[in-house]
C-alpha positions in Angstrom: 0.0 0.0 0.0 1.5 3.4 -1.2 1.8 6.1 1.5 1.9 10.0 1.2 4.3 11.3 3.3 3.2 14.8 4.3 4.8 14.6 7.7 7.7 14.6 9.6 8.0 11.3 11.5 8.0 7.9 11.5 5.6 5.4 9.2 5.6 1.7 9.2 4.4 -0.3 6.4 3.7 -3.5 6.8 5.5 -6.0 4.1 3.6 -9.0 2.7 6.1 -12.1 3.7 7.0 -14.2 1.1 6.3 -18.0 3.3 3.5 -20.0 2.3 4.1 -22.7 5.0 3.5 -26.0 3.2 1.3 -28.9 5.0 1.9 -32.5 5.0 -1.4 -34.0 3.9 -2.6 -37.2 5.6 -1.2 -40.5 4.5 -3.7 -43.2 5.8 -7.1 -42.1 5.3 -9.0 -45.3 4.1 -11.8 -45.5 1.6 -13.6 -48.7 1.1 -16.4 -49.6 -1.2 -19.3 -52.4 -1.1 -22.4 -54.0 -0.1 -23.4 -52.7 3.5 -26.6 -53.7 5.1 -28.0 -50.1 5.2 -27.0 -46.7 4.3 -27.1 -43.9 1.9 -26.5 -45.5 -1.9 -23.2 -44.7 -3.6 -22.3 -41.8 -1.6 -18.6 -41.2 0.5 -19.6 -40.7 3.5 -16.6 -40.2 6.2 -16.6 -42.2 9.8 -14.2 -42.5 12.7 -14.8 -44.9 14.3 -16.3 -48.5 13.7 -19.5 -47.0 16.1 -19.5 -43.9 12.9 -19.7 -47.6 10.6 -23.1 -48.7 13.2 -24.8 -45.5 13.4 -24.8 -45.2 8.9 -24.5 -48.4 7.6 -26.1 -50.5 10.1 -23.2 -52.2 11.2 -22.0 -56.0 10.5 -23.5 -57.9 8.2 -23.0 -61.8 7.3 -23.1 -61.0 3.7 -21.8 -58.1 3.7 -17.6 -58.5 3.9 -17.1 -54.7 3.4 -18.8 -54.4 6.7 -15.9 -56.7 8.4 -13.1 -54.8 6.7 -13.9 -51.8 8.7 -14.2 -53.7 11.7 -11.0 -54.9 11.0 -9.8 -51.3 10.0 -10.3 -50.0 12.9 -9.4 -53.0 15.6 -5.5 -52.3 14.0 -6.3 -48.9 13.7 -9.0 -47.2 16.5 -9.4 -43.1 15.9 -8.5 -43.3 12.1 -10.3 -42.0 8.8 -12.0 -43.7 6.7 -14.9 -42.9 4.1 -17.5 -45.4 2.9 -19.9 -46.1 -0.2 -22.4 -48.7 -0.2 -23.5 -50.4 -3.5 -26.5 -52.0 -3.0 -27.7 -54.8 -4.4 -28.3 -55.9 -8.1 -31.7 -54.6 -8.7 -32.7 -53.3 -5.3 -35.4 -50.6 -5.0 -36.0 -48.0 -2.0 -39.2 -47.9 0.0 -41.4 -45.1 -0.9 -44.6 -43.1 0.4 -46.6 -40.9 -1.8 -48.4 -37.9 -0.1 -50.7 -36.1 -2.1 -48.1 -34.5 -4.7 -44.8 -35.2 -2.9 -43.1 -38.7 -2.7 -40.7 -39.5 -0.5 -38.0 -41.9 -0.8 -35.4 -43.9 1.3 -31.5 -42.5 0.2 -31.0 -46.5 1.1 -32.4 -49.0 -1.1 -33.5 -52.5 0.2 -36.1 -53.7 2.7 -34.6 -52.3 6.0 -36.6 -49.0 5.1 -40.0 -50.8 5.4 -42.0 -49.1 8.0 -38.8 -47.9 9.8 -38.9 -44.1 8.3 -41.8 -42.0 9.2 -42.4 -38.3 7.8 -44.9 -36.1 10.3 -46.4 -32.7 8.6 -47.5 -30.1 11.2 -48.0 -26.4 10.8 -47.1 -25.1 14.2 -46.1 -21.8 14.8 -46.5 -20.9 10.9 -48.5 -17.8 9.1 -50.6 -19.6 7.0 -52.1 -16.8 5.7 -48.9 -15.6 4.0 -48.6 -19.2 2.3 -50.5 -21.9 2.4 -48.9 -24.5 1.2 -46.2 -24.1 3.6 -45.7 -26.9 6.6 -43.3 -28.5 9.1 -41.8 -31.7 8.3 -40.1 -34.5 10.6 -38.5 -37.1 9.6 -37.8 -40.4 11.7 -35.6 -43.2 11.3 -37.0 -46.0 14.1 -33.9 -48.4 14.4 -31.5 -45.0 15.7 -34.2 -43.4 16.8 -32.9 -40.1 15.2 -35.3 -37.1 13.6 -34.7 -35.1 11.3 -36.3 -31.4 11.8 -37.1 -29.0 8.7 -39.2 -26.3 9.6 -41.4 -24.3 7.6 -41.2 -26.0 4.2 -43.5 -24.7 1.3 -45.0 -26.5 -1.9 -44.4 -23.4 -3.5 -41.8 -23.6 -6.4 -41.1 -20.5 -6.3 -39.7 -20.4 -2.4 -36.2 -20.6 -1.4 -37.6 -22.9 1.2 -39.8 -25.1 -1.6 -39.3 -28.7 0.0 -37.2 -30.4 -2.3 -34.8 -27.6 -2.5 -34.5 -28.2 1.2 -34.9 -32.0 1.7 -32.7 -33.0 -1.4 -29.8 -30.6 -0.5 -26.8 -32.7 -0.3 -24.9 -30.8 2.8 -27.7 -29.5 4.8 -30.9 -31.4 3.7 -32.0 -34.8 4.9 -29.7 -38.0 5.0 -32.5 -40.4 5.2 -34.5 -39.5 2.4 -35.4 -37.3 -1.0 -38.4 -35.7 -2.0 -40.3 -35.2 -5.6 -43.0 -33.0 -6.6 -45.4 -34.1 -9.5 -48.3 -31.1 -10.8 -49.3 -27.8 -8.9 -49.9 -28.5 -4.9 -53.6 -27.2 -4.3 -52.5 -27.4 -0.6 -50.2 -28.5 2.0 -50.1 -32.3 2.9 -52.8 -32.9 5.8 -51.2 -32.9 8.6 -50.5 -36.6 10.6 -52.6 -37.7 13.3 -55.4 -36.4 15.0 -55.9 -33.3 15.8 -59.2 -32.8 17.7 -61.3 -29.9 18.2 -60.8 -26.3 19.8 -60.8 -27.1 23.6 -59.5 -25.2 27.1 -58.6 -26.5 29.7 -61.1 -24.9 32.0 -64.2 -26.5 29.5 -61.8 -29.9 29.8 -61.9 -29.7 34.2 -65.5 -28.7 33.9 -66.7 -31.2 31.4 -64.5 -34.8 33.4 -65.8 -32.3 36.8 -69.8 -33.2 36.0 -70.7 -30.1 38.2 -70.2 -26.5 39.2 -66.7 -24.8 39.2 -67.5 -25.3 43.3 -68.2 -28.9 42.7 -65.4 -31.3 44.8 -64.6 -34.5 42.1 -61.9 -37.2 42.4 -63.1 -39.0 39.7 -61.3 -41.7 36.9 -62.7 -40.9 33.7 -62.2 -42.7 30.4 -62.5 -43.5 26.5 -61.7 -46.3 23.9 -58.7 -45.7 21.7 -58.6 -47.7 18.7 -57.2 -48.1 15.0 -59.9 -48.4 11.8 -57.1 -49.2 9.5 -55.0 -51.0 8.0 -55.6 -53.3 10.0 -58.1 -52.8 12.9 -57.2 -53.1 16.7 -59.1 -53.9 19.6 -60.7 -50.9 21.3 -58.1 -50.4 24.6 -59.5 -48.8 27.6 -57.5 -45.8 28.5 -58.3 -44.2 31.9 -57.4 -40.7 32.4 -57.2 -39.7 36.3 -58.3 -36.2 37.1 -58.6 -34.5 40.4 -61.0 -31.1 40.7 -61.3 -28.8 43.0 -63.0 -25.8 41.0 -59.0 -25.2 39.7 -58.2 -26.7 36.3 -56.3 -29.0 36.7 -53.8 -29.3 34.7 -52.8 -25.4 34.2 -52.1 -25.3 30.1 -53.2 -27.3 27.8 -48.6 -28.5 27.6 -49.6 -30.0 30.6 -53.1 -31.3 29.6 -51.5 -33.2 26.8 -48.7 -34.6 28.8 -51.2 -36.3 31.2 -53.1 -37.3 28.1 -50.0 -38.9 26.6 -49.0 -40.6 30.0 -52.2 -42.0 30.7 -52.3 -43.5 27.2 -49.0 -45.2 27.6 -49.0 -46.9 30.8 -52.2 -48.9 29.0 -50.5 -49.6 25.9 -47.5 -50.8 27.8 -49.4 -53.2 29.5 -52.3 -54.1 26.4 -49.6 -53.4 23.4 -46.1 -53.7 24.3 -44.2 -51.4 22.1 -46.8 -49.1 21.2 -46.9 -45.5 22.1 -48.9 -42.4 21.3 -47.2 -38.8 21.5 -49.9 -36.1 22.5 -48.8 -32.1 21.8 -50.8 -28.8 21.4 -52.1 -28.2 18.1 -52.2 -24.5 16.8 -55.8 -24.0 15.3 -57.3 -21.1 13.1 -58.1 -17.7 15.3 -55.9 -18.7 18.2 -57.7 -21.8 19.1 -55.9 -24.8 20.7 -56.2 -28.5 20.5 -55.0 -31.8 21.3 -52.9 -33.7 18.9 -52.3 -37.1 19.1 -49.6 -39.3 16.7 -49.4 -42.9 17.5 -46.5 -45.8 17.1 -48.4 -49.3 17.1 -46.1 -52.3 16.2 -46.3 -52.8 12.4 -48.2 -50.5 12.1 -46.9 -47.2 12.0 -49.5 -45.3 9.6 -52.3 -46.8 11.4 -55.4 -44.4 12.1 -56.6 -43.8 15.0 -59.9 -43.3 16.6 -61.4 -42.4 20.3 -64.8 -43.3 21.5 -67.0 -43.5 24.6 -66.3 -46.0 26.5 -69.7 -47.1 27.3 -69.9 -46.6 30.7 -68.7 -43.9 33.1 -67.0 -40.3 32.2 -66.5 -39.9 28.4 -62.9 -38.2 28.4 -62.4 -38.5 24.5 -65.4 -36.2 24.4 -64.1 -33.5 26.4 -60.7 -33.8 24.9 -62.7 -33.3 21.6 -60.8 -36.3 20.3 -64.6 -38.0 19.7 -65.2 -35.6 17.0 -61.5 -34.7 15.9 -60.9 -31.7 13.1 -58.9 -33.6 11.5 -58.2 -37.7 11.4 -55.3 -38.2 9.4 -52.5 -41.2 9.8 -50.2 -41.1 13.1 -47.5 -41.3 10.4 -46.6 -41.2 6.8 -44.5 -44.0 6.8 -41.9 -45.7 4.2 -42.6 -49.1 2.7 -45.5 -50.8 4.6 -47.1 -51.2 1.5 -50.5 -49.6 2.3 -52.8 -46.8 0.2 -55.8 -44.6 1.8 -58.2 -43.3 -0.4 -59.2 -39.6 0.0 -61.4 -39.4 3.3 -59.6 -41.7 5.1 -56.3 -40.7 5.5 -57.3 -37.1 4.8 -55.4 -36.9 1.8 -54.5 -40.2 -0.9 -51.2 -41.7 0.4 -49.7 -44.8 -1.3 -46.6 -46.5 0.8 -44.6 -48.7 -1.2 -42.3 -51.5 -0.3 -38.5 -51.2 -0.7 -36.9 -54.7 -1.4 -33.2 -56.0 -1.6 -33.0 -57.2 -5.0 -31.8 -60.6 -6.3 -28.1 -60.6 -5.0 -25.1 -59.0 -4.0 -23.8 -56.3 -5.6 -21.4 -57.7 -8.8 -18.8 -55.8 -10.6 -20.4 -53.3 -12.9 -22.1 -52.7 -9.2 -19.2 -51.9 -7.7 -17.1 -50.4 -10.8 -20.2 -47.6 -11.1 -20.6 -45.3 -13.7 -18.2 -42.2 -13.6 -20.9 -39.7 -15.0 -23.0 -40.6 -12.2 -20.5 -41.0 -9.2 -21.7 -44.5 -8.3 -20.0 -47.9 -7.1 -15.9 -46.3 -6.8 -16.8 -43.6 -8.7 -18.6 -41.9 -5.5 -15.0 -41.1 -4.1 -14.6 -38.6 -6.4 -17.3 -36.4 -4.6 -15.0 -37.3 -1.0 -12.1 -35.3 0.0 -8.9 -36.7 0.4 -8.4 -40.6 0.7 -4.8 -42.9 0.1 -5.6 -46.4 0.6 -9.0 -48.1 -1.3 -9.9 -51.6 -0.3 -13.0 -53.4 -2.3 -13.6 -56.8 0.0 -16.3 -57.5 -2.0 -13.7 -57.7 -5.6 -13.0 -60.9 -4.4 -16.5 -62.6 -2.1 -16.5 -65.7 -1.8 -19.3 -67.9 -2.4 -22.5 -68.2 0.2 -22.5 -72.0 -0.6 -18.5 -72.9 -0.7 -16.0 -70.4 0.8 -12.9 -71.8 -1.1 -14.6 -70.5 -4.4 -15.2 -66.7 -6.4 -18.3 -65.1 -6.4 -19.2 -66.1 -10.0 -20.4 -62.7 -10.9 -17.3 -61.1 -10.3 -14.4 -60.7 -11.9 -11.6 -59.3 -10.1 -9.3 -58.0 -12.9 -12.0 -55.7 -13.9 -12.4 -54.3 -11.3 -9.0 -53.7 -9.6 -8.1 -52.3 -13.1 -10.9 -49.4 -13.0 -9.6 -48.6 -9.1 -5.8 -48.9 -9.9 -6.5 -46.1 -12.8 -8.8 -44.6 -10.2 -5.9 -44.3 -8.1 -3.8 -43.2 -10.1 -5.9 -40.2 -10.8 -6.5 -39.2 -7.1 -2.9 -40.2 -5.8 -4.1 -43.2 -4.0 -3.1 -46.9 -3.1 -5.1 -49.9 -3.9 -5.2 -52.8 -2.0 -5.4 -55.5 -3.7 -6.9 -59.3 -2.2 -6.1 -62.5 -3.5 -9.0 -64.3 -4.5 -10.8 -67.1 -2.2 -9.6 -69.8 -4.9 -5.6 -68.9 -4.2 -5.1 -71.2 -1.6 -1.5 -72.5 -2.9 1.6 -71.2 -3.6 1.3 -72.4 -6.9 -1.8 -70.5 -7.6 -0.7 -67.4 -5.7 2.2 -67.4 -8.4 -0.3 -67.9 -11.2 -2.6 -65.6 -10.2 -0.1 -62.9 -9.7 1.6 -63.2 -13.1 -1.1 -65.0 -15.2 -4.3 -63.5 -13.3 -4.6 -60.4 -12.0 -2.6 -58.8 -15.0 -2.2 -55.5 -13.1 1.2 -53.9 -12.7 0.9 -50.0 -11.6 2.8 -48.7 -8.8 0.1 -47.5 -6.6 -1.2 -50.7 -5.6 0.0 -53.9 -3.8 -0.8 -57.0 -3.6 -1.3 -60.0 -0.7 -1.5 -63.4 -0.1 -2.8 -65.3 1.9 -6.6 -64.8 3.1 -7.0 -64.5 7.0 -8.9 -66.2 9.3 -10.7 -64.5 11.9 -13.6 -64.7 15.1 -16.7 -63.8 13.3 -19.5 -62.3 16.1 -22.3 -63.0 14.1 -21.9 -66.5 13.7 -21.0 -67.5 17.4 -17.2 -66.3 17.3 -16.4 -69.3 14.8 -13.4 -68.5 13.0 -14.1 -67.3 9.0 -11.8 -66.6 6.2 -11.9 -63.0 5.2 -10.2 -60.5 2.5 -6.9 -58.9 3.7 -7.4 -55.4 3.2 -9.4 -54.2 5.8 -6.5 -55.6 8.0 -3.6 -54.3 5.7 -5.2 -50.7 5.7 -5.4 -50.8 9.7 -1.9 -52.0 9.8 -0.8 -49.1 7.4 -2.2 -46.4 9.1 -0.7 -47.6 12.7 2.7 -47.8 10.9 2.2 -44.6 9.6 1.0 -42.6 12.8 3.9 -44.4 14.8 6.6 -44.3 12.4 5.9 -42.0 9.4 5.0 -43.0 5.9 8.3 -43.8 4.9 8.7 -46.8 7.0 8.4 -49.8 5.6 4.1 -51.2 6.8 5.8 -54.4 7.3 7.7 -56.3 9.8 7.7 -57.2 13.1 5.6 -53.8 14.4 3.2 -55.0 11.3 1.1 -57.2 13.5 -2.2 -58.4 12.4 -4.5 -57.5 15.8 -7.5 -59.8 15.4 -6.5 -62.6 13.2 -6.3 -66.0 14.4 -5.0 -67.9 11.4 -4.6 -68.0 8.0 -5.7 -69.9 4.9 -2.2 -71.1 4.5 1.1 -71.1 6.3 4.2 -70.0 4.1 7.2 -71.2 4.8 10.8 -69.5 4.2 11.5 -71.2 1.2 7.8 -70.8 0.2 7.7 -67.1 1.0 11.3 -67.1 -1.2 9.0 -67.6 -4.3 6.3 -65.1 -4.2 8.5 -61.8 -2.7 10.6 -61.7 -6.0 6.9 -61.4 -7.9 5.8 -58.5 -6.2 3.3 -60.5 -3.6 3.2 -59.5 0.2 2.7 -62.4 2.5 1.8 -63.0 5.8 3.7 -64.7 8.1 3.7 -66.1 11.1 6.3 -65.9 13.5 7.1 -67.1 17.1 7.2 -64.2 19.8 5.9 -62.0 17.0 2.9 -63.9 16.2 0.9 -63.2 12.6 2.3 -60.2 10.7 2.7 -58.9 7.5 6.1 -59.4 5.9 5.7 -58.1 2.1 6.0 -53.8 1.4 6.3 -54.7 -2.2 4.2 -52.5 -5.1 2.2 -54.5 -7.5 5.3 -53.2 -9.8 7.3 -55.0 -7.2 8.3 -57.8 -9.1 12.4 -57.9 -9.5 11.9 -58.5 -13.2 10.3 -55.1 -13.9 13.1 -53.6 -12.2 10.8 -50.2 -11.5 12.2 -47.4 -9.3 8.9 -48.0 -7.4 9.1 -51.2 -6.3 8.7 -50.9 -2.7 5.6 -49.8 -1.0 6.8 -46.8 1.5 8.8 -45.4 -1.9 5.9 -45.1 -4.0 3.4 -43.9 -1.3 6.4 -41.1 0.1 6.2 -40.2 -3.3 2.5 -40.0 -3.5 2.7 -37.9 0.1 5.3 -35.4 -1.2 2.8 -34.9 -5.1 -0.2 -34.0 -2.7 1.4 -32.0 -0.1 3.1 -29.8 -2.9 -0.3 -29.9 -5.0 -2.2 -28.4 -2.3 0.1 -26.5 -1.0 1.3 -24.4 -3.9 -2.4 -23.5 -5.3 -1.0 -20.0 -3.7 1.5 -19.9 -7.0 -1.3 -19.4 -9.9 -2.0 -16.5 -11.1 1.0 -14.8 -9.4 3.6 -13.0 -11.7 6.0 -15.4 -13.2 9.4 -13.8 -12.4 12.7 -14.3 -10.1 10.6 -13.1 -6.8 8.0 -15.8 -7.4 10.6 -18.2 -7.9 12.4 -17.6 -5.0 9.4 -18.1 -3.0 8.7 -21.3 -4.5 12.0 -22.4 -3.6 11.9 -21.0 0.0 8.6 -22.8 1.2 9.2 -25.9 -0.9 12.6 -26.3 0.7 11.6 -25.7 4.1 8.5 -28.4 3.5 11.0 -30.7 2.8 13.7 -30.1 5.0 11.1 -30.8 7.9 10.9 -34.0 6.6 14.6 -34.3 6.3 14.7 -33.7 10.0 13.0 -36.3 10.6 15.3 -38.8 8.9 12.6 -39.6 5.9 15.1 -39.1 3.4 18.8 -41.2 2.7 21.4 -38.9 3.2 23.2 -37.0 5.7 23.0 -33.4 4.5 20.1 -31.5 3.2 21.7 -31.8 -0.6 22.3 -35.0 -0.1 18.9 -35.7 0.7 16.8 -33.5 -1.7 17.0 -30.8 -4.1 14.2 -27.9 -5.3 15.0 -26.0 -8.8 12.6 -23.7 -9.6 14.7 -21.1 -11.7 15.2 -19.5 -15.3 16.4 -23.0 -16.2 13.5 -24.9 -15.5 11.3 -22.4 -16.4 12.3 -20.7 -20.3 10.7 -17.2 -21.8 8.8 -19.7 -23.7 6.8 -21.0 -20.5 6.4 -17.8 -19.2 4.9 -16.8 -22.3 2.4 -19.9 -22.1 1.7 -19.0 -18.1 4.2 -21.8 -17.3 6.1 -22.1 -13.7 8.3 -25.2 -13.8 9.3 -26.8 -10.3 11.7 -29.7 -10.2 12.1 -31.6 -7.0 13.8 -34.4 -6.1 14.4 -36.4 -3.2 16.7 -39.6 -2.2 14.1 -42.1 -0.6 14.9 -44.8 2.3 14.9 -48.2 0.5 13.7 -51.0 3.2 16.5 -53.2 4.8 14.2 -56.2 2.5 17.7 -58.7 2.8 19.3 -58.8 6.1 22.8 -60.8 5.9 24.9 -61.4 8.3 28.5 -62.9 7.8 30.0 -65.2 10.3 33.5 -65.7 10.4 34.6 -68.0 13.2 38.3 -67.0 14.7 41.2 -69.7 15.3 43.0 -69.2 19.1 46.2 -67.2 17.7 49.7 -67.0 19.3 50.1 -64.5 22.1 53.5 -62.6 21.0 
């Protein structure tokens, strides 16, 4: 900033500083990608923990081996990253419910939905009278008994707060469910429940009283409470105990409706275990008030309910004015159970219809996706950050026999769509040996015959572990790698840094109990030199993994990235740099900017030469950054060109230990 001086004295200016300070980015965030038994469809959602997995994807599931992995992934690796995307099943179709012009439906396809989401429409606290079609909406998922609140929501297109532009919003809307809107709303959905008519609580004392405001009553008074469809319920006697002494008691109708709603629910507790009612103050035109009442009966959450006399003694419904409600709609508008009202029933035509799972587990075009429409691995792209991809279900074994592949899946396809996916987002694929590799010979076959695959950001293991499966009474069960192999990389990483070999003696396998089969040295001797990690087991040690090869590890390929912490340093240094000289474009390409350049890349990597992560013992021995008129000519600068060379001396793993003996004869003393 230029500054007059008109003054004598002293000015300071403050000088922009030339440091961008550079980041390390995070090396062990996991992405994984399958069948799950519940959760949004083809979306990257993150988690942090294995209760994160629980809470969204509905935790472990017997057919579901992406749902292990993570449990895996975070028994070797508790507090870590990860992001998730379901692929449901082949041909699977979310439960849906149709009110009047909107239909709602589940973000998770399959028949978990059914009768386990529930939408409530009320219009409290709202100015109708400035819009109509406006409304409140709820939404409630049973099994985590969570809600979902969005307030004032209109049917008017034109609204910022029309409901689909608020429901279907992908950060702030709903994650249960998405809304549609077919023709031109006449009004707002009827509101769920019933609401009854205008009442006060002085009318209510006086009505249950039977006399005069003087009149001294401890009375029990009561009504029926039943259901007229979709299926009908046996009228339940409710008592409602009310003590007057020419106060009304209670003092607001809050309180009337909470001794409503706890009257109600120590009968069903003890007639219909499971069931509750939930009774609340409905706002009514001209400042009226009245009682609403929305129900929960077992398997049947859209139920209707109805109040009567009881036929003998004090008619409380009628006081409450729930015998002649204003309005008698559903307790709930619920997902999937299958069920349509007819106008005059419901109080407005509502069609619910069933989600179902589909005919089978996800196969690979499933779990491949469609890059245009961010499904199957595809959905990563719409995550942030992620290094390591494991897809358990690229190599499921068989319901029927576990020693044999899925037959709908073939696993070159698809590890060759996530290796180039990978290679795009400067990620590392994990890659599982199939179910049918239970021999060295095969291992050796699949890896050079089979899986055809020889990228750098990806590696490869052998054999398949054996682990306690909860769901099936602890009993041990063979299980893909990766989930394992990612946990074990990300420990490695946090203690150690990403330049140490994930292998080893400090790579133990937490968890596993076994393996499909038990390498020997000689064994081990044969697969290494292909590029194929193996796991070992060793006394004192126990089971660990003792491969940190790429899958362009094999010594015939002779590639300069041929072990694992090389090729993922490398990967670490390209995104740290990426992201953290976005601060360069658009800044004039001369000398100053290029001296910048080389001060904060230099000092991002001489922090990491401080902490021994490159060979050598001096700072040029270890790394260099060029960033000068030789790497970048008049020509670039012409074509908006900046031109930064770096290089660094990587740690190569101590992969062959030898140790030479040399036994001493006595020798003569002089």
């Amino acid at each position: 900033m230029s500054v007059s001086y008109t003054y004598p004295g002293v000015y300071i200016q403050e000088l922009p500083s030339p440091v961008h300070t550079i980041t390390g980015v995070a090396t062990s965030i996991a992405a994984f990608v399958g069948y799950t038994p519940r959760g949004i469809d083809n979306r990257a959602q993150v988690i942090f923990s294995f209760a994160d997995f629980e809470r969204l994807y509905g935790g472990l599931g017997l057919n579901s081996e992406v749902s292990y992995a993570v449990q895996q992934f975070y028994q070797n690796a508790p507090g870590a990253q990860a992001y998730v995307v379901r692929v449901p099943m082949v041909g699977a179709t979310a439960a849906k419910a149709t009110v009047d012009d909107m239909t709602f439906s589940a973000l998770s396809s399959g028949s978990w939905a059914n009768g386990q989401l529930l939408i409530d429409v009320d219009v409290q606290n709202l100015d109708l009278a400035a819009d109509s079609l406006a409304f409140n909406l709820t939404i409630t998922d049973i099994p985590d008994n969570t809600t979902e609140s969005f307030p004032n929501v209109t049917l008017d297109a034109n609204a910022m707060n029309y409901v689909t532009n608020v429901i279907n919003d992908p950060d702030n809307g709903s994650q249960l469910v998405n809304v549609s809107v077919a023709g031109t709303p006449a009004g707002a959905p009827a509101v769920t429940g019933i609401v009854g008519e205008a009442i006060t609580t002085t009318a209510v004392n006086t009505a249950v009283g039977g006399g005069s405001a003087a009149t001294t009553a401890t009375q029990d008074f009561s009504f029926q409470l039943s259901t007229s469809s979709p299926a009908a319920v046996a009228p339940l006697p409710v008592t409602v105990k009310v003590i007057g002494n020419g106060t009304p008691i209670p003092q607001s109708m809050a309180g009337l409706a909470a001794q409503l709603q706890q009257a109600i629910n120590a009968v069903l507790a003890v007639q219909m275990p499971g069931a509750s009612v939930q009774c609340s103050v409905s706002q009514l035109g001209g400042g009226d008030q009245a009682i609403r009442v929305n129900a929960l009966l077992p398997q049947q959450p859209d139920a209707v309910l109805s109040f009567a006399a009881p036929g003998a003694g004090g008619d409380a419904s009628a006081a409450l004015g729930l015998s002649a409600p204003t309005t008698a709609n559903v307790a709930h508008y619920a997902l999937g159970t299958g069920h349509t009202y007819a106008p005059g029933i419901a109080g407005g035509e509502t069609a619910s219809v069933a989600g179902a799972n589909g005919t089978g587990l996800p196969q690979s075009a499933g779990l491949i996706g469609d890059p245009a429409q961010f499904t199957g691995i595809y959905a990563l792209q719409k995550a942030g950050l992620f290094n390591l991809l494991s897809i358990p279900d690229a190599t499921r074994a068989m319901a029927s026999n576990p020693a044999s592949l899925d037959t709908g899946l073939n696993p070159s396809a698809i590890y060759s769509a996530a290796i180039a996916l990978c290679d795009q987002c400067r990620a590392f694929l994990l890659v599982d040996s199939p179910p049918d590799v239970t021999t060295v010979a095969g291992a050796i076959d699949w890896k050079s015959n089979v899986l055809g695959i020889t990228d750098s950001n990806g590696a490869a293991f052998f054999p398949r572990l054996r682990l306690p499966d909860p769901l099936n009474s602890y009993n041990l069960r063979t299980f893909a790698p990766s989930g394992v192999v990612a946990g074990v990389y990300a420990t490695i990483d946090a203690n150690r840094g990403v330049w140490k070999a994930p292998a080893g003696t400090e790579a133990t396998l937490k968890g596993v109990q076994g393996m499909t089969y038990q390498l020997s040295d000689s064994e081990n001797g044969l697969l290494n030199p292909l590029g194929l990690n193996c796991f070992r087991t060793f006394p004192g040690y126990g089971r660990v993994l003792w491969g940190s090869r790429t899958l362009a590890g094999a010594d015939a390929l002779a590639s300069q990235w041929k072990y694992v912490p090389v090729r993922r340093m490398a990967l670490f240094l390209e995104e740290s740099l990426y992201r953290g000289t976005q601060w360069v474009v658009f800044e004039p390409n001369d000398e100053l900017l290029w001296a910048a350049i080389r001060l904060n890349v230099a000092s991002f990597m001489q922090t990491y030469f401080l902490k021994d992560a490159f060979q050598g013992k001096t700072p040029d021995q270890s790394y260099f950054v060029k960033c000068d008129s030789e790497t970048t000519t008049q020509t670039d600068i012409d074509n908006g060109i900046v031109n930064i060379l770096v290089g660094f001396a990587p740690l190569q793993p101590a992969e062959f230990v030898v140790i030479q003996i040399e036994q001493l004869t006595g020798q003569a003393q002089s």
